[in-house]
Residue frames as a rotation matrix with the C-alpha (Angstrom) as fourth column:
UNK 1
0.574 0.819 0.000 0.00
0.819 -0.574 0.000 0.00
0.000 0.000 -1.000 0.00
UNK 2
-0.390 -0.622 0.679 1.10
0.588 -0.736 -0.337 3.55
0.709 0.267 0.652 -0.32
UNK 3
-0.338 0.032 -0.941 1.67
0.929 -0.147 -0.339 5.60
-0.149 -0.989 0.020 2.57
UNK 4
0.478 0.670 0.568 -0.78
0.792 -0.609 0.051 8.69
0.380 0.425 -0.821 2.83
UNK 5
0.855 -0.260 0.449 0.84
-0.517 -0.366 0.774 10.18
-0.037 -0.894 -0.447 5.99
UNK 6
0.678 -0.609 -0.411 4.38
0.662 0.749 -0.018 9.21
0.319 -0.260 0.911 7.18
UNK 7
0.596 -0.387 0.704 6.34
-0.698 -0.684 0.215 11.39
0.398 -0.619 -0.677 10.08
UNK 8
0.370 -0.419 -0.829 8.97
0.782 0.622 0.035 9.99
0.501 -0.661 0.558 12.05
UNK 9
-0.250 -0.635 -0.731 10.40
0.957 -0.277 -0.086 11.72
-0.147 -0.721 0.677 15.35
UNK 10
0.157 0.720 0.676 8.05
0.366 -0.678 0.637 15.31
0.917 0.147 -0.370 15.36
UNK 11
-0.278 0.015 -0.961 8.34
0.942 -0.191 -0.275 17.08
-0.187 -0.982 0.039 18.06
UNK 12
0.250 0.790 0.559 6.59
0.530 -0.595 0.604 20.35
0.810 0.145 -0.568 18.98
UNK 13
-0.380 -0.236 -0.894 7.76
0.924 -0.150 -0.353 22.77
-0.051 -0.960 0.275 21.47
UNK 14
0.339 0.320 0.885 6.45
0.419 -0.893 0.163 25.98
0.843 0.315 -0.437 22.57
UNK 15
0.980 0.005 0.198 7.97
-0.174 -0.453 0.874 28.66
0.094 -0.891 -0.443 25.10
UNK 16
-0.021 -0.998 -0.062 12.25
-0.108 0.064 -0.992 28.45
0.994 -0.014 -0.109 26.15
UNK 17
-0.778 -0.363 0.513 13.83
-0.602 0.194 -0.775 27.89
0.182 -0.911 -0.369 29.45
UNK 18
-0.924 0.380 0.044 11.46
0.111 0.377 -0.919 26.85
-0.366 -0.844 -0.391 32.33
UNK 19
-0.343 0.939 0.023 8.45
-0.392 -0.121 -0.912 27.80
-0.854 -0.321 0.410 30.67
UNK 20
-0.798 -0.453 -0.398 9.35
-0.563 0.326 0.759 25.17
-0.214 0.830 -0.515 27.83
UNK 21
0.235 0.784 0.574 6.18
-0.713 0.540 -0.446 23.24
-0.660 -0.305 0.686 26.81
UNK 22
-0.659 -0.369 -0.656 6.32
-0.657 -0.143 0.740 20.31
-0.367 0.918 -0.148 25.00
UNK 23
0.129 0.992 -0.013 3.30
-0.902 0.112 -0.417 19.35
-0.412 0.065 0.909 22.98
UNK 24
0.991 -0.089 -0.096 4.49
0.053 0.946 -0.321 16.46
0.119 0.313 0.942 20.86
UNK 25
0.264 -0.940 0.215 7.83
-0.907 -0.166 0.388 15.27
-0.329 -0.297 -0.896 21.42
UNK 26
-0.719 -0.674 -0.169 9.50
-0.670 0.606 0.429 12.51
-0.186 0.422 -0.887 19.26
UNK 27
0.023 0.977 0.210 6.13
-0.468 0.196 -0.861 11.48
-0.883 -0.078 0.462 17.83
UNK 28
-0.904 -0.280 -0.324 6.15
-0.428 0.623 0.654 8.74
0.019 0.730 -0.683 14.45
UNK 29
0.044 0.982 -0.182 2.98
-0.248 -0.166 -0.954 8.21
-0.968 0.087 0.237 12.56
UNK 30
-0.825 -0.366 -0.431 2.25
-0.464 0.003 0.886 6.10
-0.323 0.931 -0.172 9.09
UNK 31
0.164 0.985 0.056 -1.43
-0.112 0.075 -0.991 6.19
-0.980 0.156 0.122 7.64
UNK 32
-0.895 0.084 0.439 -1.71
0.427 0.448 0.785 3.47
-0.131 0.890 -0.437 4.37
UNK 33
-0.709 0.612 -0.350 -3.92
-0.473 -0.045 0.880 4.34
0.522 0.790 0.321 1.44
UNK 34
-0.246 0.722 -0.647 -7.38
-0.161 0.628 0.761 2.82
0.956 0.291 -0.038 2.97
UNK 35
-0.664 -0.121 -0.738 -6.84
0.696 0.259 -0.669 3.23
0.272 -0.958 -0.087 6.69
UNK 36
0.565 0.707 0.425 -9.13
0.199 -0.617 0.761 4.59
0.801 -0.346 -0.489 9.47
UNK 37
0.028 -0.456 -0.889 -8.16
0.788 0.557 -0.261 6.22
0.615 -0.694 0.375 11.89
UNK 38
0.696 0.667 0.266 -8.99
0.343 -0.634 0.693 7.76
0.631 -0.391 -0.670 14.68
UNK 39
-0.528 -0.849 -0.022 -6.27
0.164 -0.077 -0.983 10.31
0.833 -0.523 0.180 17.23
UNK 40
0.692 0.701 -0.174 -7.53
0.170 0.076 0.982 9.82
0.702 -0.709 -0.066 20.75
UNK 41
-0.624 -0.770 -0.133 -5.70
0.422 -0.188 -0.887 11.24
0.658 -0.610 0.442 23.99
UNK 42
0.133 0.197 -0.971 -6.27
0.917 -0.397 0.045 13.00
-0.377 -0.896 -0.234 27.15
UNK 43
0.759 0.216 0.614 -6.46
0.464 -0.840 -0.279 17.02
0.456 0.497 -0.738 26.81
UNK 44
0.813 -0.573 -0.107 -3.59
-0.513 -0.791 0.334 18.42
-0.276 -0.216 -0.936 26.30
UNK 45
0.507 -0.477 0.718 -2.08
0.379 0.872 0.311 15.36
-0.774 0.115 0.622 25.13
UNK 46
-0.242 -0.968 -0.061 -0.98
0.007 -0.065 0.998 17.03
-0.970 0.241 0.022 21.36
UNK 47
-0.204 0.659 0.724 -3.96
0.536 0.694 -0.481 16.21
-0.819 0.290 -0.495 19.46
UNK 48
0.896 0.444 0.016 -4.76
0.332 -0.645 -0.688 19.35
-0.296 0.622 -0.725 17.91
UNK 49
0.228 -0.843 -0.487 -1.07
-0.612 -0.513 0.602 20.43
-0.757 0.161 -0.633 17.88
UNK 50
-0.674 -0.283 0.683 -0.31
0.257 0.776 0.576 16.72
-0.693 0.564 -0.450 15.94
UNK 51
0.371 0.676 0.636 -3.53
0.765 0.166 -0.623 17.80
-0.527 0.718 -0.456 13.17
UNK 52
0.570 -0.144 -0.809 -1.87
-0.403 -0.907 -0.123 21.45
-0.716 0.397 -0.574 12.72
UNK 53
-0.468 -0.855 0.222 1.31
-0.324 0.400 0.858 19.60
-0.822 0.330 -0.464 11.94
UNK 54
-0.458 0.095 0.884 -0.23
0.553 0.809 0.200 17.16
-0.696 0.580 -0.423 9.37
UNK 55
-0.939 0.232 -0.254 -2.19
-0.323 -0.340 0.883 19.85
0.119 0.911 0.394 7.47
């Protein structure tokens, strides 16, 4: 199959020093032609930060 999606190692930071956040952090993700799929997490987990990313 042919890969729609395919990230390796993503990370997301926001802020410097001590008030460093990081939203995704060495995240890896590969969505085939025909897949479902669904991101599920706790809030604040990265979710929306991991959809900006993808577009």
């Amino acid at each position: 199959m042919t890969a729609l999606i395919d990230i390796e190692n993503v990370s997301r930071i926001y802020g410097k020093g001590e008030a460093e956040v990081r939203a995704l952090d060495g995240v890896s993700l590969n969505i085939e032609a025909g897949e479902f799929v669904a991101i599920v997490g706790q809030s604040g987990s990265g979710k929306s930060t991991l959809m900006n990313i993808l577009g």
